[in-house]
C-alpha positions in Angstrom: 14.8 5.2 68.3 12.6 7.2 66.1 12.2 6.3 62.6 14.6 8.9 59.9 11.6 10.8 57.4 12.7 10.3 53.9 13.7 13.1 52.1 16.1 13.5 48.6 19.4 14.6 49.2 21.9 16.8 47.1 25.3 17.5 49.0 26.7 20.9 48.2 23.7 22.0 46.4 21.5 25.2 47.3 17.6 24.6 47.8 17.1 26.9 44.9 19.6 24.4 42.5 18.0 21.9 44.1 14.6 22.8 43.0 15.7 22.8 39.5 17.9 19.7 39.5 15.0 17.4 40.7 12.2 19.4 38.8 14.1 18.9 35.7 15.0 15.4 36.4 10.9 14.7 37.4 9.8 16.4 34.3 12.0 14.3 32.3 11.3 11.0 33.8 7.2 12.0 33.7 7.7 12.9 30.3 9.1 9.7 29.2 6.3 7.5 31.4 3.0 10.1 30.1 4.6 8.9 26.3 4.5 6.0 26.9 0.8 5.7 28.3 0.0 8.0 25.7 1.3 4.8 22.7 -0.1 2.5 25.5 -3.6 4.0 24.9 -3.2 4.9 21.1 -3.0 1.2 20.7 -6.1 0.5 22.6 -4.2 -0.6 25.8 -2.2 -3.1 24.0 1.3 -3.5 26.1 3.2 -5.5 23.3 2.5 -3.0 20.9 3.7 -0.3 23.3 6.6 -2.3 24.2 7.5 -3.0 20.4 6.8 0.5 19.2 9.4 2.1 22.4 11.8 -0.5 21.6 11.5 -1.2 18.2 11.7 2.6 17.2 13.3 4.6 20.3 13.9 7.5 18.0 10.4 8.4 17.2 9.7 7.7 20.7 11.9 9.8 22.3 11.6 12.6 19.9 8.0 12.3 20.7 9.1 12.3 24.4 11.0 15.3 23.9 8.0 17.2 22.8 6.1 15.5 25.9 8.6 17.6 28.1 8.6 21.0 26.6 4.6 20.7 27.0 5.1 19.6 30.5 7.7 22.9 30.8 4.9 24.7 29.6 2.8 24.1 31.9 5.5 23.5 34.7 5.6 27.7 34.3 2.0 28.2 34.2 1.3 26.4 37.4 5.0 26.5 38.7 4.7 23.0 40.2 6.2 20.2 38.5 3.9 17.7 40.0 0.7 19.6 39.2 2.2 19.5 35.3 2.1 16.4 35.3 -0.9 15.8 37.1 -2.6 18.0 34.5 -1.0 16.3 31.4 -1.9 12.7 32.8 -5.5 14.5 33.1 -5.5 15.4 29.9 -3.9 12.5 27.8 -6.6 10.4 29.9 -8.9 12.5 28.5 -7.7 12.5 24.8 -7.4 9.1 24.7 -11.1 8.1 25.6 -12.1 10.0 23.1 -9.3 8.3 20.6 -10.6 4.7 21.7 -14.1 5.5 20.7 -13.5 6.9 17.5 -11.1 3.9 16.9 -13.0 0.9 18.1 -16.1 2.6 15.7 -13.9 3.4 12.7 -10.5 1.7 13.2 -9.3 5.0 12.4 -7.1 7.4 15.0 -8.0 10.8 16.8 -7.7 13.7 14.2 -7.2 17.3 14.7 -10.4 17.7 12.4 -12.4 16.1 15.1 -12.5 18.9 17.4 -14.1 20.6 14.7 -17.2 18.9 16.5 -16.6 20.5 19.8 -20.0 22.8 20.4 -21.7 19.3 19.6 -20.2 17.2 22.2 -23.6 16.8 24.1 -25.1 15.2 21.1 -21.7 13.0 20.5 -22.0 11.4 23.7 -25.1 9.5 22.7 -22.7 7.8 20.5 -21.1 6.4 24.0 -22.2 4.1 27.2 -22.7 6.2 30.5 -20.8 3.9 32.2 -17.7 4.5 30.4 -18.1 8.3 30.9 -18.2 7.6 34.6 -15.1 5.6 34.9 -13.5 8.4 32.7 -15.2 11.0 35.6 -13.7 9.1 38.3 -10.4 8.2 36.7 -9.6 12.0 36.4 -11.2 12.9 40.1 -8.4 10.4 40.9 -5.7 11.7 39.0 -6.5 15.4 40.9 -6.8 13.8 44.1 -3.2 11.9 43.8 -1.5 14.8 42.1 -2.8 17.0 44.9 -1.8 14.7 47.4 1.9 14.5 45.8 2.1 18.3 46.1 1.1 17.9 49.7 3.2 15.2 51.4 5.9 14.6 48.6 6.9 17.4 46.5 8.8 19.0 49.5 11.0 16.0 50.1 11.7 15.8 46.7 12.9 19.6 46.2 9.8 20.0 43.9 8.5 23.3 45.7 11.0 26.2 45.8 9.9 30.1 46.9 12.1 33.0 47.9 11.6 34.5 51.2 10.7 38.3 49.0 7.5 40.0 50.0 6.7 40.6 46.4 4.3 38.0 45.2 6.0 38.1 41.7 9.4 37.2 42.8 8.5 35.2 45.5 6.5 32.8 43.3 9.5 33.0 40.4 7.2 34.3 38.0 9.5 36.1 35.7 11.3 32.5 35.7 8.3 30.8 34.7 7.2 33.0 32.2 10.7 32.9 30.5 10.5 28.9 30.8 7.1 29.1 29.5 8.3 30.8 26.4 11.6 28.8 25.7 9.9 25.9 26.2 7.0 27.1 23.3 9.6 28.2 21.0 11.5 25.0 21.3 8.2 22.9 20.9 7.5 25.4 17.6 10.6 25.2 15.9 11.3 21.4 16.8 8.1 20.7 14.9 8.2 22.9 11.6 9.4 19.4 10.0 5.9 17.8 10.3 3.6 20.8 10.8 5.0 21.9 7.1 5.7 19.0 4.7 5.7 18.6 1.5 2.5 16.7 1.2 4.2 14.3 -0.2 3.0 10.6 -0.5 5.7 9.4 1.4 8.2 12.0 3.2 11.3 10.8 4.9 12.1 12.0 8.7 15.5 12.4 10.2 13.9 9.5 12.3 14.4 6.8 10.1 10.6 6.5 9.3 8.8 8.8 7.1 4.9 10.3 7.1 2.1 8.5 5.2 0.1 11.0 3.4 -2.9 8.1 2.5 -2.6 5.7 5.7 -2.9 7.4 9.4 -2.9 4.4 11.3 0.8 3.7 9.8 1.4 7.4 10.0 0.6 7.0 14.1 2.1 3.7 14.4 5.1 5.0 12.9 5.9 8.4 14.5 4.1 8.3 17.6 0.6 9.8 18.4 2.2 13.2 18.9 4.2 13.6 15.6 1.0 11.8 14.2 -1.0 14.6 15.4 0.6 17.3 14.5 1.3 15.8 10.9 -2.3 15.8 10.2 -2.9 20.3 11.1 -2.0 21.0 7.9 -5.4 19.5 7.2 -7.4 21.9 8.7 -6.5 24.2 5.5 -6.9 23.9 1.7 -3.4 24.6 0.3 -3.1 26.5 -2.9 -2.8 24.9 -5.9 -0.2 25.6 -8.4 -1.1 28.1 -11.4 -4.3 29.1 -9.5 -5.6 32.4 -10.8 -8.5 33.9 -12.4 -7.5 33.6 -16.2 -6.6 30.4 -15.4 -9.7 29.5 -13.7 -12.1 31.6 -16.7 -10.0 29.5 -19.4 -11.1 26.7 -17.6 -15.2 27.0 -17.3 -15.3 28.8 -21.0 -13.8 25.4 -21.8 -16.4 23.1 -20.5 -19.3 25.7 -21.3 -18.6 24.8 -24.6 -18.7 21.0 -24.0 -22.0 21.7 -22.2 -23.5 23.6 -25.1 -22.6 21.1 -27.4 -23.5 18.3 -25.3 -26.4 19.0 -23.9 -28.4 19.6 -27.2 -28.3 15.8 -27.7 -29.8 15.2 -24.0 -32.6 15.8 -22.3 -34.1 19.1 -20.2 -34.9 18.0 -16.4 -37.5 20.2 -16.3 -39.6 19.0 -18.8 -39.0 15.4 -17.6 -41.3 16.4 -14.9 -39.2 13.9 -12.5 -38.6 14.3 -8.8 -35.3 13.1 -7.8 -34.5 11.6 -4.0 -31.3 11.2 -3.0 -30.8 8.5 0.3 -27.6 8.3 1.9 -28.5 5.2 4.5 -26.1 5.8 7.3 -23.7 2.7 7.6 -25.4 0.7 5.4 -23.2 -2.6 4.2 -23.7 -5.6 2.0 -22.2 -8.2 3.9 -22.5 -10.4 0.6 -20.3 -8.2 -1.5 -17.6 -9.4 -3.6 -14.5 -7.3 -5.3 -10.9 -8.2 -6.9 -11.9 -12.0 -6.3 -12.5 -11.7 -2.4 -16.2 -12.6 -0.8 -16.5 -11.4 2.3 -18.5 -14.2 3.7 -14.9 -16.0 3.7 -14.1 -13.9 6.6 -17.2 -13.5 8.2 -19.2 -16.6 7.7 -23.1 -16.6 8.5 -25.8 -17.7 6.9 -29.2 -16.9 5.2 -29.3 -13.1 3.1 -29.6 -9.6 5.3 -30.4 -7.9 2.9 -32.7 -9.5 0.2 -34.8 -6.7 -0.7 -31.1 -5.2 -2.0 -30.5 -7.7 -3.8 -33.6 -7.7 -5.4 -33.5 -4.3 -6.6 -29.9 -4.4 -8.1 -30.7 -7.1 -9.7 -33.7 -5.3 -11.6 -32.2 -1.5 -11.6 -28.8 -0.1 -12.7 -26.3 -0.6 -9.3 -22.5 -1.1 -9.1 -20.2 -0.3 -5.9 -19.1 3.2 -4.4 -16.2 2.7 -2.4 -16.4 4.6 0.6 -14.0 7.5 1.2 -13.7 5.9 5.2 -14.3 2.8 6.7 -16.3 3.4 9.8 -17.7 6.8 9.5 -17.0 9.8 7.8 -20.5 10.2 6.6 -20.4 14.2 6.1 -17.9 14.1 3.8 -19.4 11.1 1.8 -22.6 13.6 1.6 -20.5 16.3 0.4 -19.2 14.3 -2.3 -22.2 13.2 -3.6 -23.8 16.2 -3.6 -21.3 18.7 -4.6 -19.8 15.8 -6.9 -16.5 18.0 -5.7 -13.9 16.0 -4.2 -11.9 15.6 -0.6 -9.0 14.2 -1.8 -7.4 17.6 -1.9 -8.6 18.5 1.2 -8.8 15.4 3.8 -10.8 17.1 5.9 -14.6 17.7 6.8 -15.7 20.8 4.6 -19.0 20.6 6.1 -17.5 22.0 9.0 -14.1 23.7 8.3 -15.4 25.0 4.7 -18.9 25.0 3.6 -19.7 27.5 6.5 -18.0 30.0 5.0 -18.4 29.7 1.5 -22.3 30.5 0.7 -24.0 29.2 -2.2 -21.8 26.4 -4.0 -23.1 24.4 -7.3 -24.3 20.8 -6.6 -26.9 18.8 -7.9 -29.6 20.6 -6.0 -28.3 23.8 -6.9 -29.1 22.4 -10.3 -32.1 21.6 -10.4 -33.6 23.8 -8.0 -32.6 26.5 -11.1 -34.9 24.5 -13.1 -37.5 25.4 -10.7 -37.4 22.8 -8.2 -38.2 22.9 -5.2 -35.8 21.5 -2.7 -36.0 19.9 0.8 -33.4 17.8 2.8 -34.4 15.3 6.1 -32.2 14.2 8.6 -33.4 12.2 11.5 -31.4 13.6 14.0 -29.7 16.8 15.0 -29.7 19.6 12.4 -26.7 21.1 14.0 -24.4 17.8 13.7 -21.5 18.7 10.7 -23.0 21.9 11.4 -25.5 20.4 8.7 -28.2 23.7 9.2 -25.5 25.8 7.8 -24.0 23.1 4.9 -27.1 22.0 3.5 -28.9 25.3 2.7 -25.6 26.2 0.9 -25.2 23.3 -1.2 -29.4 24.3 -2.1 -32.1 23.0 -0.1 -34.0 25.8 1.3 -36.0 23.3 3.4 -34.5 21.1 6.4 -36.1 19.1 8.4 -34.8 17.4 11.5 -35.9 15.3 14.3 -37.7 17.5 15.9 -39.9 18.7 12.8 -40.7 14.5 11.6 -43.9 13.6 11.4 -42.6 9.8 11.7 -40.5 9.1 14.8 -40.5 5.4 15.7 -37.2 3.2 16.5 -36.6 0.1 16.5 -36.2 -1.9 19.9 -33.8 -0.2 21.9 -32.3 1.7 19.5 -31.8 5.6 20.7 -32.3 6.7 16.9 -35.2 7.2 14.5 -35.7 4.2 12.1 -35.5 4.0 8.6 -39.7 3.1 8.3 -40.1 6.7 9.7 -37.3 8.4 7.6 -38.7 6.8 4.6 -42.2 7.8 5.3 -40.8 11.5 5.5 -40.0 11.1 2.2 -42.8 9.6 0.8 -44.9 12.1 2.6 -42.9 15.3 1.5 -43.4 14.3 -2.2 -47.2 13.3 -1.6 -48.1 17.2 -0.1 -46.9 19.1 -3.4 -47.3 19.1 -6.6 -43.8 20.6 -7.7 -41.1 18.8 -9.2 -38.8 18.1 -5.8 -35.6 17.6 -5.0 -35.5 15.2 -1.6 -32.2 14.7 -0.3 -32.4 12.1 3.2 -29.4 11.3 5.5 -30.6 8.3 7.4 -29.6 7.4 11.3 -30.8 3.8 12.2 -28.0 2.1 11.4 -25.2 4.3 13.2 -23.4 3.1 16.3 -23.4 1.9 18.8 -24.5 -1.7 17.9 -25.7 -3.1 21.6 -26.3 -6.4 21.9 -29.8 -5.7 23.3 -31.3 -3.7 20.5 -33.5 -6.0 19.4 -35.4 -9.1 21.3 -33.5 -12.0 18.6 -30.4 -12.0 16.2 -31.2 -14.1 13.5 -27.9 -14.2 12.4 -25.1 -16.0 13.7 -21.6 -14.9 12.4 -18.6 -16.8 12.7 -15.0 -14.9 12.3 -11.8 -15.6 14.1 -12.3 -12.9 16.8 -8.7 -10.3 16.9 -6.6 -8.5 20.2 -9.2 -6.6 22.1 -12.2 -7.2 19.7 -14.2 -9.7 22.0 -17.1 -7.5 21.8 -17.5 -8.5 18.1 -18.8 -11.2 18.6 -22.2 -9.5 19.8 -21.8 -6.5 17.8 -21.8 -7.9 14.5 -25.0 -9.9 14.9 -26.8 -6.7 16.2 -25.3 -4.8 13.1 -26.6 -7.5 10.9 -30.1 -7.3 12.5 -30.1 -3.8 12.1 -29.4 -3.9 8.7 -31.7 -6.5 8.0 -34.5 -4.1 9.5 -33.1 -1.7 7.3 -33.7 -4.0 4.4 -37.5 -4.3 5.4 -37.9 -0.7 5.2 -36.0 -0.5 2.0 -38.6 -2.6 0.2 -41.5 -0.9 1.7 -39.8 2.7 0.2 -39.7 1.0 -3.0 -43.2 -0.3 -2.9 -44.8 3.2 -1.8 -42.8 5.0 -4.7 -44.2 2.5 -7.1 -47.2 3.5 -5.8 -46.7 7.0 -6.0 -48.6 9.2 -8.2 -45.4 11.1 -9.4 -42.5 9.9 -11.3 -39.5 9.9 -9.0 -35.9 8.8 -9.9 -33.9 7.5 -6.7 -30.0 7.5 -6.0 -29.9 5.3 -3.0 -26.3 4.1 -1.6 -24.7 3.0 2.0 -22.0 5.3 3.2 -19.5 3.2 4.6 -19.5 -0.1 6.5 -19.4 -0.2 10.3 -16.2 -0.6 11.9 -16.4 -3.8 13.0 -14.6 -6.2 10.6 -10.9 -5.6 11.9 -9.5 -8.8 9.9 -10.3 -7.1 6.5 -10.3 -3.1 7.9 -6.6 -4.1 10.0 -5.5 -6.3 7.0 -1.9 -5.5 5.6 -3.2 -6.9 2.1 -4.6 -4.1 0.0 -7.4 -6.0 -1.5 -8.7 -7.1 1.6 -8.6 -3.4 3.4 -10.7 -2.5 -0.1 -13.7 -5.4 0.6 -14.2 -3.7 3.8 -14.7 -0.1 2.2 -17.6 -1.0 -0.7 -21.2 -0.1 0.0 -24.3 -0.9 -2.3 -25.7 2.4 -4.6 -28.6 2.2 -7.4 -30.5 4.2 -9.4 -34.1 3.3 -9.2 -37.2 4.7 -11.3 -41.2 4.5 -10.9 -41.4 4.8 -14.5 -40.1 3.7 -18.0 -36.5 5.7 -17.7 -35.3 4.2 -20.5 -31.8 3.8 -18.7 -29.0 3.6 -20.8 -26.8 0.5 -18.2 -27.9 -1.4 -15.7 -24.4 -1.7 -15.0 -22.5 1.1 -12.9 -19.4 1.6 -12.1 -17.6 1.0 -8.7 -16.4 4.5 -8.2 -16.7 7.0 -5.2 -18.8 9.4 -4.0 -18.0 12.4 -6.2 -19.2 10.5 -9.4 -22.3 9.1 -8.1 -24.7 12.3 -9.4 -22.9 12.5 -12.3 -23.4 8.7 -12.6 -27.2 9.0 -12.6 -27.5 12.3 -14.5 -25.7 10.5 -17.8 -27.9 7.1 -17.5 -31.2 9.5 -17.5 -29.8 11.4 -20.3 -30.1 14.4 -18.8 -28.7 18.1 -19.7 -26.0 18.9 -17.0 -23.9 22.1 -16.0 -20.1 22.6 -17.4 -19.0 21.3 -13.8 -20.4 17.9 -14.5 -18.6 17.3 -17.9 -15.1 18.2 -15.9 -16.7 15.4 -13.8 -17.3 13.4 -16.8 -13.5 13.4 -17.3 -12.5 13.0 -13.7 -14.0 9.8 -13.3 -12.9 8.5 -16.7 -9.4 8.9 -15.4 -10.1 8.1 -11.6 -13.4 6.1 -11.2 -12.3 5.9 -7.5 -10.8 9.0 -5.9 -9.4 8.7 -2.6 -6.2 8.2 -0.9 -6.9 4.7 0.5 -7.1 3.1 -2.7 -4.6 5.2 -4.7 -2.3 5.1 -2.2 1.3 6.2 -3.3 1.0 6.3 -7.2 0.6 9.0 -9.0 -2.9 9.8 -10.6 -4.1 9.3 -14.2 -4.5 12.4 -16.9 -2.7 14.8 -14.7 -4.1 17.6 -16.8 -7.5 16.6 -16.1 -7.0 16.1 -12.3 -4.9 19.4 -12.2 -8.3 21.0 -13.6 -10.2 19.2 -11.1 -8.0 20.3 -8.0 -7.6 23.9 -8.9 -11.9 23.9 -9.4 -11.8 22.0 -6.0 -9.8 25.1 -4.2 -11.5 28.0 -6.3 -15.4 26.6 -4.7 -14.3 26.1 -1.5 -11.5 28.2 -0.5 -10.3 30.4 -3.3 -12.5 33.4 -5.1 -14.6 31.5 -6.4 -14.4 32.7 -10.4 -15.8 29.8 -11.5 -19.2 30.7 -10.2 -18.6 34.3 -11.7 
């Protein structure tokens, strides 16, 4: 008796009901599954957390679900296949969330839309990533096109997933006035269904008619929250500066007449850069951490136990030279807009975005440090070991002042360490030391380090000298090599640190350094994951001092733990020098908020809201406004 072929069955239904019963009842089901791979890999494959966040808050998930099936309409009338649909969204969700577990396991921190600001450099990005893992992702999507194209071929029929009418015309025999009208339903429903999170308030905290509410500071508890989707979306409205309140050009010319007569005043009791005859250098050393630090009563060797000192020659020179804390705008990366900070000493808490890549580009000249003393006829060169086009850097940098850039591929010093694929901090540092040896002009050398970024391989180097105990969390076994290797690194970094100091105090040229670490490497989850405040905070503060190859007569040795945006300013008042009307707004700024950024405010309001509604409508006018204050 031959075997009965399996097919779906619908009494009293036409094939072409049929089709749209079971494509509808497919796209559905797929749409709840694909959400649910998508939390799945949001939460770096962890099932519990999946399972807790579907069950534990099924309204954000099925909303989120909802919007999972209008996409998957979308592109069920683009391709007029349910199957393929989903076959294309499984594709791309497989795609999306690679690239979310990479950012994550190096920064703890989820997939923004800012990040495909980076698109044109993806070559460059993927050194940041193993091959191997780029060929599973390969072959994981060759797999997902070869199953969805199988479905098509052997199951779609049975399942009343393929529907044509017997018309000669292409058009109506393929449905495609039908798909075009689902394509656009679908779209407006996805538009209008969204308009609560693609438009808030900007609020703090905003409540949903979920039952959860958007975190303006936090985007981990924004995602775990509302879902990768809603989290997603929330975070467009990023992507633009939004118009302060009272922003106009009398308000703006009120404003710098203000502090121009603050400057005047000021600045006849301080001293003229220019006759100083000082270079200044300005190192951001990529990822560079303390791992001895202390702050609000917490050490961090508590959490991470080891022995011995990394970095001694640190140590040594805060102990000698004015130093403090900055506390890092991002835990993990983030390093662009830690450098815009510091050199604009304009903020990003207005913005949360990258403004070296969304902003700067189009903004032309803006003031900064080196815009300030490269009026005072210095000359002005930045150095960055590695591509001149990464944060679209080429284009940045010559705005913010330095008409010289060099890159990788113009270094005179180009040695690495071990195994490491990027130029060490010896070599940077001999860049430096080389630029201010060929001229005789008083310089402004601004270098963006790369020896400490990630990845941190076991293998780098031939021994670890550090062991590192910590109680190892979900999915973070590869710690327990990582940290070690980051500690060596940073230990060679330390070297080289020294041996800068040592050839500037050999220099023939008084110099004045601002040297500071970024942000630490994401790799201490017990302190970055922590829900205590305090503990989140020790994981955020990286080293900064202001050192000198002559008698400065500094006026602290003291600083203050504040963030990037005060640094300059920081240096410029312990030198005594004359500064610009921008710098005594600054002045104010960081009276009232010595550390500006979301993460440690958090949800209260900010201090001297005059001063910080100055400071915010200055912020807007520079980058994205018309720019009256440079009028």
């Amino acid at each position: 008796m031959k075997k009965p072929k399996f097919k779906l069955k619908f009494p009293n239904l036409s094939e072409r009901q049929k089709y749209w019963l079971s494509s509808i009842i497919f796209l559905i089901i797929s749409a709840i599954i694909l959400t649910a791979f998508l939390e799945y890999r949001y939460f770096i494959n962890d099932f519990g957390r999946m399972w807790d966040f579907i069950f534990g808050s099924p309204a954000p998930f099925y909303f989120n679900a909802l919007l999972m099936f209008l996409m998957l309409a979308v592109l069920w009338g683009l391709f007029g296949k349910p199957a393929t649909a989903s076959g294309v969204m499984w594709g791309f969700l497989t795609l999306l969330t690679y690239i979310h577990i990479k950012k994550y396991n190096s920064r703890s921190f989820p997939l923004l839309p800012e990040d495909f600001q980076h698109t044109e450099q993806a070559a460059t990005l993927t050194k940041f990533v193993d091959v191997g893992s780029i060929v599973r992702l390969v072959i994981a999507i060759l797999l997902i096109a070869a199953l969805t194209i199988a479905f098509n071929k052997y199951l779609s029929k049975k399942l009343h997933l393929r529907y044509s009418t017997p018309s000669p015309s292409w058009p109506k025999r393929n449905l495609l006035g039908t798909r075009i009208v689902i394509m656009v339903v679908a779209g407006l429903l996805f538009f209008f269904s969204t308009d609560f999170v693609r438009h808030n308030d900007g609020s703090r905290y905003e409540d949903t008619f979920l039952g959860t509410h958007f975190t303006a500071w936090n985007q981990n508890r924004n995602y775990n929250d509302n879902g990768f989707i809603l989290g997603f979306l929330y975070n467009l409205q990023k992507l633009r500066i939004s118009e302060p309140d009272k922003y106009s050009e009398s308000k703006i010319t009120e404003l710098k007449a203000e502090y121009d007569a603050i400057a005047e005043t000021e600045n006849a009791k301080r001293k003229d850069p220019a006759e100083e005859d000082v270079s200044v250098i300005i190192v951001l050393n990529e990822s560079f951490f303390d791992p001895g630090v202390s702050f609000q009563g917490l050490n961090f060797r508590d959490y991470y136990r080891y022995s011995g000192d990394v970095v001694p020659n640190l140590h040594r020179i805060m102990q000698k030279y004015p130093s403090g804390h900055m506390y890092s705008l991002d835990y993990g990366g983030g390093t662009a807009n830690i450098e815009f900070e510091t050199f604009t000493s304009m903020t990003d808490y207005w913005i949360d975005s990258v403004p070296y890549t969304g902003l700067l580009p189009k903004t032309g000249p803006i003031p900064s440090l080196v815009q300030e003393l490269r009026a005072r006829d210095y000359s002005t060169v930045a150095i960055h070991p590695f591509n001149g086009g990464m944060y679209k850097r080429n284009i940045a940098l010559k705005n913010e002042g330095f008409d010289t850039f060099i890159t990788e591929l113009e270094m005179d010093f180009t040695e690495h360490d071990g195994k490491s694929d990027y130029i060490n901090d010896r070599s940077a540092y001999q860049q430096v030391l080389k630029t201010l040896q060929d001229s005789k002009d008083k310089q402004v050398v601004g270098l963006i380090t790369m020896q400490n970024h990630t990845p941190y391989w076991g293998d780098i180097y031939e021994k670890n000298e550090f062991e590192v105990e910590f109680e190892p969390t979900i999915n973070r076994e590869t710690r327990a090599w990582e940290i070690p290797s980051y500690f060596q690194m940073l230990h060679s970094s330390d070297k080289y640190l020294g041996e800068l100091i040592d050839g500037l105090d050999k220099l023939d040229k008084k110099v004045v350094l601002l040297w500071f670490g970024d942000h630490a490497a994401g790799l201490f989850d017990l302190l970055a994951d922590s829900e205590i405040k305090e503990e989140r905070d020790l994981s955020r503060l990286v080293p900064y001092f202001v050192y000198a190859n002559y008698d400065a007569k500094f006026s602290t040795k003291n600083l203050p733990t504040t963030t990037p945006n005060c640094m300059a300013n920081t240096m410029l008042n312990i030198l005594g020098w004359q500064k610009s009307s921008l710098y005594y707004l600054v002045d104010e700024v960081c009276t009232a908020e010595p550390i500006l950024t979301q993460n440690y405010i958090q949800d209260r309001e900010l201090n001297n809201n005059e001063v910080m509604r100055d400071y915010e409508l200055l912020t807007y006018d520079i980058l994205s406004g018309k720019q009256y204050w440079m009028k």
